[in-house]
C-alpha positions as CSV (number, residue, x, y, z in Angstrom):
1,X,0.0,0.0,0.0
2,X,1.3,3.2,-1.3
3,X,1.5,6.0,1.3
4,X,0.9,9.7,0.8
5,X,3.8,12.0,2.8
6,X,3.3,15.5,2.4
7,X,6.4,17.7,3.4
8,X,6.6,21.3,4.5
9,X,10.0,22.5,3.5
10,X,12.3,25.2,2.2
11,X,15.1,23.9,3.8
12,X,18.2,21.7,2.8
13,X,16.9,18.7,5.5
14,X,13.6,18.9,4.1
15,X,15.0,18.4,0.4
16,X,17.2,15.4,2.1
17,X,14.6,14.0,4.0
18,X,12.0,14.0,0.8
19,X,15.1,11.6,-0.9
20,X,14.9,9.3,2.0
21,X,11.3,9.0,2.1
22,X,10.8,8.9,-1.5
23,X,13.1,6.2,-2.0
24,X,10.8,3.7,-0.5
25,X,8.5,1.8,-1.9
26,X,5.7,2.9,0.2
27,X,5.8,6.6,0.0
28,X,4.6,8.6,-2.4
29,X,6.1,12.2,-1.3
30,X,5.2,15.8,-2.1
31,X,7.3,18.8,-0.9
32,X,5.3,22.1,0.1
33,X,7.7,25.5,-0.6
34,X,6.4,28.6,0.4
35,X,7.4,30.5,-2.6
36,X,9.6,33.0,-0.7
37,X,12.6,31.7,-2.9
38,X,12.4,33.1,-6.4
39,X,15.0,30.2,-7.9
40,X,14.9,27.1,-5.3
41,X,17.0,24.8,-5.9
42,X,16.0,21.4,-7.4
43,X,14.1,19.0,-5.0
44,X,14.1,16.0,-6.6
45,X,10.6,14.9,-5.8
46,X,7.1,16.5,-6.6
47,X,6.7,20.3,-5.6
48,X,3.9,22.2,-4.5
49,X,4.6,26.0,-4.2
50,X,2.5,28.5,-2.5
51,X,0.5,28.9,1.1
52,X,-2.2,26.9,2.1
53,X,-4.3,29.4,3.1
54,X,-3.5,29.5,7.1
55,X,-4.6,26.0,9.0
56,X,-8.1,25.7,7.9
57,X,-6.7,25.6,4.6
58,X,-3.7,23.3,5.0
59,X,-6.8,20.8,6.5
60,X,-8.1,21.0,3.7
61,X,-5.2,19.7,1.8
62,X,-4.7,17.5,3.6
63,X,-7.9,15.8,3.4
64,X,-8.6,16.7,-0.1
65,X,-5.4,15.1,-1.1
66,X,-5.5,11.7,1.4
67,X,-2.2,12.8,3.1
68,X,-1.7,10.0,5.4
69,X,1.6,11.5,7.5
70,X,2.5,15.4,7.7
71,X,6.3,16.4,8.7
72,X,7.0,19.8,9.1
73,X,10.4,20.5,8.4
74,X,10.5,24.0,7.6
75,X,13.0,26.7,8.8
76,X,13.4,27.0,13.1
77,X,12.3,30.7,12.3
78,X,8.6,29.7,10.6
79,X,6.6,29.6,13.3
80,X,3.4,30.4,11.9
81,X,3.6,27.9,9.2
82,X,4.7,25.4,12.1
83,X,1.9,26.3,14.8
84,X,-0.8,26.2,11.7
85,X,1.0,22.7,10.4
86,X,0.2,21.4,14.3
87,X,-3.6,22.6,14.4
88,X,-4.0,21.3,10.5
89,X,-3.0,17.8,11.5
90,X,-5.1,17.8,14.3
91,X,-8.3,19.3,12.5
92,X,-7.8,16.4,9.5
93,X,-6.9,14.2,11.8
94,X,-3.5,13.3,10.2
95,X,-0.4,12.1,12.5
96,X,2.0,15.0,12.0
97,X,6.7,14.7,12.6
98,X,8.4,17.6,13.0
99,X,12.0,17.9,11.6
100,X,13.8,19.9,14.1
101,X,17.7,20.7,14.2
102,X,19.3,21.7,17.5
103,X,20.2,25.3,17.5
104,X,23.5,26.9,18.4
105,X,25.5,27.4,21.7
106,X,27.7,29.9,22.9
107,X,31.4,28.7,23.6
108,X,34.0,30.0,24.8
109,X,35.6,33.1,23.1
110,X,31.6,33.8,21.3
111,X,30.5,37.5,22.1
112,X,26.8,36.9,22.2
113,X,24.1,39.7,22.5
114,X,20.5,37.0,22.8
115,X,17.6,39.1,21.9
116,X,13.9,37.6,21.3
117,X,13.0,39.9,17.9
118,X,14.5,41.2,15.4
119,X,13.3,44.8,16.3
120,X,15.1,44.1,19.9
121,X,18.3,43.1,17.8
122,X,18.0,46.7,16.3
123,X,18.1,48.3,19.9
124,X,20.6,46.2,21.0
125,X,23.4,47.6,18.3
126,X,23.1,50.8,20.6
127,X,22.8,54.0,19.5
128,X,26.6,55.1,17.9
129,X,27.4,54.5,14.2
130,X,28.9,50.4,13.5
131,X,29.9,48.3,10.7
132,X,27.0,45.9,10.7
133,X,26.7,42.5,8.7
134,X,23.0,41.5,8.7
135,X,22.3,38.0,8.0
136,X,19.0,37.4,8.2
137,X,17.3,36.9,5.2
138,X,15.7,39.7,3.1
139,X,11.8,39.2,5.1
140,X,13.6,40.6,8.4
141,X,15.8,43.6,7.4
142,X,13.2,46.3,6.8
143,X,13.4,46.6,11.0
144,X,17.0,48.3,10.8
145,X,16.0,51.5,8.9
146,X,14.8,52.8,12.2
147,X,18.6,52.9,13.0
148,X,19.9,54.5,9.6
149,X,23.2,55.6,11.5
150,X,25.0,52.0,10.4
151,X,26.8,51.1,7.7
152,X,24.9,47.5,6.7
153,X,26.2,44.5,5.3
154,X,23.0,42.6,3.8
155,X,23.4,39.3,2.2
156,X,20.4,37.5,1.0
157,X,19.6,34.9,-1.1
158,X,16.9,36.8,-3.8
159,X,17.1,40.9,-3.8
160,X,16.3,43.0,-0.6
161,X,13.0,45.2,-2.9
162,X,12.9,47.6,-2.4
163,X,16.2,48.5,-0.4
164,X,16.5,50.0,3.1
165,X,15.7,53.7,3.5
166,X,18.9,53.9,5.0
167,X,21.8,56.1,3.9
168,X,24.8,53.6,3.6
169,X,24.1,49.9,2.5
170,X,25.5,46.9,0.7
171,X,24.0,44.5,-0.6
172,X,25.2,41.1,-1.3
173,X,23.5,38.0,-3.3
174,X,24.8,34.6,-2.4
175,X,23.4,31.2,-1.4
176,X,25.0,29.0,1.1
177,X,26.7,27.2,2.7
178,X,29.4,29.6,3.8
179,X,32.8,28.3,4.9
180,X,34.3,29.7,7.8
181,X,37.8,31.2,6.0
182,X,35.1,32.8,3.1
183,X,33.6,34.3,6.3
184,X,36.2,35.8,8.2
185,X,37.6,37.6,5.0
186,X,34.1,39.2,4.3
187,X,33.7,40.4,8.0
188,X,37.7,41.4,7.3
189,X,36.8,43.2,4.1
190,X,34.5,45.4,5.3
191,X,35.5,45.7,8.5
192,X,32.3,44.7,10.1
193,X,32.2,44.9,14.5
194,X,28.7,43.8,14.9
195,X,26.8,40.3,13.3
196,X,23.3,39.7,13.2
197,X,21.9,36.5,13.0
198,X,19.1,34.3,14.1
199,X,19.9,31.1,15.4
200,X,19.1,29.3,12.9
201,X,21.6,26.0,13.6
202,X,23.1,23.9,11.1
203,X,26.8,23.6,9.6
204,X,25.6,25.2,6.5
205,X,25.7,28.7,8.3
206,X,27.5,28.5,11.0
207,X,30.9,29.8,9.2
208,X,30.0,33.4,10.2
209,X,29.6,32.8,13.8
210,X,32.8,30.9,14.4
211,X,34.3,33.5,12.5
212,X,32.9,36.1,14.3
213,X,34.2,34.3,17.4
214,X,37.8,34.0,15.7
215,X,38.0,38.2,14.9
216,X,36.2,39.2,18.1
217,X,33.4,40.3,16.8
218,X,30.0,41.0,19.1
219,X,27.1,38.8,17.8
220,X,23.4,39.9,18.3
221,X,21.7,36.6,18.3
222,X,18.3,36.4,17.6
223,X,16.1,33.6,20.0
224,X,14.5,31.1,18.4
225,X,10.3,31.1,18.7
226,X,8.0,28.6,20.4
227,X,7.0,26.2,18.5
228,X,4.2,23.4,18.9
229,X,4.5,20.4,20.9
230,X,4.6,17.5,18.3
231,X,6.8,14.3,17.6
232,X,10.5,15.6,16.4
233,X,13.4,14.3,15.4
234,X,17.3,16.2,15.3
235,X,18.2,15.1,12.2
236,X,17.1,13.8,8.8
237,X,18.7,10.3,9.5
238,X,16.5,10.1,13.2
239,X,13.5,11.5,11.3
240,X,13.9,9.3,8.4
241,X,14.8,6.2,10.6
242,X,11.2,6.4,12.9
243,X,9.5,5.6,9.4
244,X,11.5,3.5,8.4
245,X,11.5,1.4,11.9
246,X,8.0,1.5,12.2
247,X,6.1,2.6,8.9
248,X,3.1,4.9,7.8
249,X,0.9,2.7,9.5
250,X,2.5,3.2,12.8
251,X,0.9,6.9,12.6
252,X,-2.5,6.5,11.2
C-alpha cells in the first residue's frame, strides 16, 4: 500500500529528508515551498509552491489530497507555518513529525548579545554608528532602517525590494553554505564589528559565527520562537529512521 507524505519545506533537510522518504516503496512524497525563494534549488521529488491558506486551509489539503503522514520540516524561524502545520494535523486528523535541528550554543571566546525579535536586535546595536553584517534573510531587514546611522552588510539569497531607506548599505547576493575562512575575509573586508543572526543552527551557516568568534566580533543573536509540541526528530537520518522502523501505519 502506497502511502501519501506530504512535506513542508524550504530547507536543505527537508529536500534530504523527501530523498529518504521517496526512496521507498511505500511513500509517495510531495514537498510544500512557500514560494519566498524566487530560484529554489531542485528537490528531486514533486513540488507544490504556494500557502495553504493559514490552518483551515492546510486541512483542507490535507484531506482533499489523502495525506496519510504530515512532517514539518520547515525553517526553526517559521513559526506560523509550524503552529498552523500542528492545528492542520489535528483538524484532519493526520499524524504530524516535526523535523527539528538543535540550535547553536555559545562557547567559549563567542561575544553573544540574545535578543527575542529582530526589532530588539536593532536596539541592542546601541545607538553610535557600527559596521554591521545582517544576516537574516531579506523578510527581516526592513526593522533596521529605524537605526539608519549604520553602515549594513546585507546578504540575501533573492534581492532586498525595495532596499533600506537607510543612507549607507551593501548588498550582497549569495546562497550558502558559507565556509568559515570565506567568512572571516568578508567580516575582514568590510571591517564589520557587529553580526546579526538568528539562530538558525546547522553547519551550513555557522561559518559566520565561528568566524565572528575567531575576529572578536559582538554577535546579536536572535532567540528562536516557540513552536508546537509535536513528535520531532534532530536530524534527517532520526526523522527518516522512525519511518523506516515503524512505517506509515504506525501513525494513522
Amino acid at each position: 500500500m502506497t502511502h501519501r507524505i506530504l512535506i513542508l519545506g524550504g530547507t536543505t533537510e527537508a529536500r534530504q529528508l523527501a530523498g529518504k522518504l521517496a526512496a521507498r516503496a511505500d511513500c509517495l512524497v510531495t514537498l510544500s515551498l512557500a514560494g519566498r525563494t524566487e530560484s529554489p534549488v531542485a528537490q528531486g521529488v514533486p513540488v507544490r509552491t504556494g500557502g495553504f491558506g493559514g490552518a483551515d486551509g492546510l486541512a483542507a489539503h490535507l484531506r482533499e489530497t489523502g495525506i496519510d503522514l504530515l512532517i514539518d520540516a520547515t525553517h526553526p524561524y517559521a513559526a506560523q507555518i509550524s503552529a498552523n502545520a500542528a492545528q492542520a494535523a489535528r483538524v484532519a486528523g493526520v499524524p504530524v513529525l516535526a523535523l527539528r535541528r538543535p540550535g547553536w550554543e555559545p562557547v567559549e571566546g563567542d561575544r553573544w548579545t540574545q535578543v527575542d525579535t529582530t526589532g530588539d536586535a536593532v536596539q541592542a546595536l546601541g545607538p553610535a554608528p557600527r559596521q554591521v553584517f545582517l544576516a537574516l534573510g531579506r523578510q527581516e531587514v526592513a526593522a533596521f532602517e529605524a537605526a539608519p546611522q549604520h553602515h549594513y552588510l546585507i546578504r540575501s539569497v533573492d534581492p532586498v525590494e525595495p532596499k533600506l531607506a537607510v543612507p549607507d548599505a551593501t548588498y550582497l547576493l549569495a546562497r550558502g553554505p558559507f565556509r568559515e575562512t570565506e567568512e572571516r575575509a568578508l567580516l575582514e573586508k568590510h571591517r564589520i564589528d557587529a553580526l546579526v543572526s538568528k539562530n538558525s543552527g546547522g553547519e551550513a551557516t555557522y561559518g559566520k559565527i565561528a568566524a565572528a568568534r575567531a575576529l572578536g566580533i559582538e554577535v546579536v543573536m536572535v532567540r528562536r520562537p516557540a513552536l508546537p509540541d509535536v513528535p520531532s526528530a534532530e536530524t534527517v537520518e532520526a526523522l527518516a529512521a522512525i519511518v523506516n522502523q515503524f512505517g506509515v501505519d504506525h501513525f494513522l
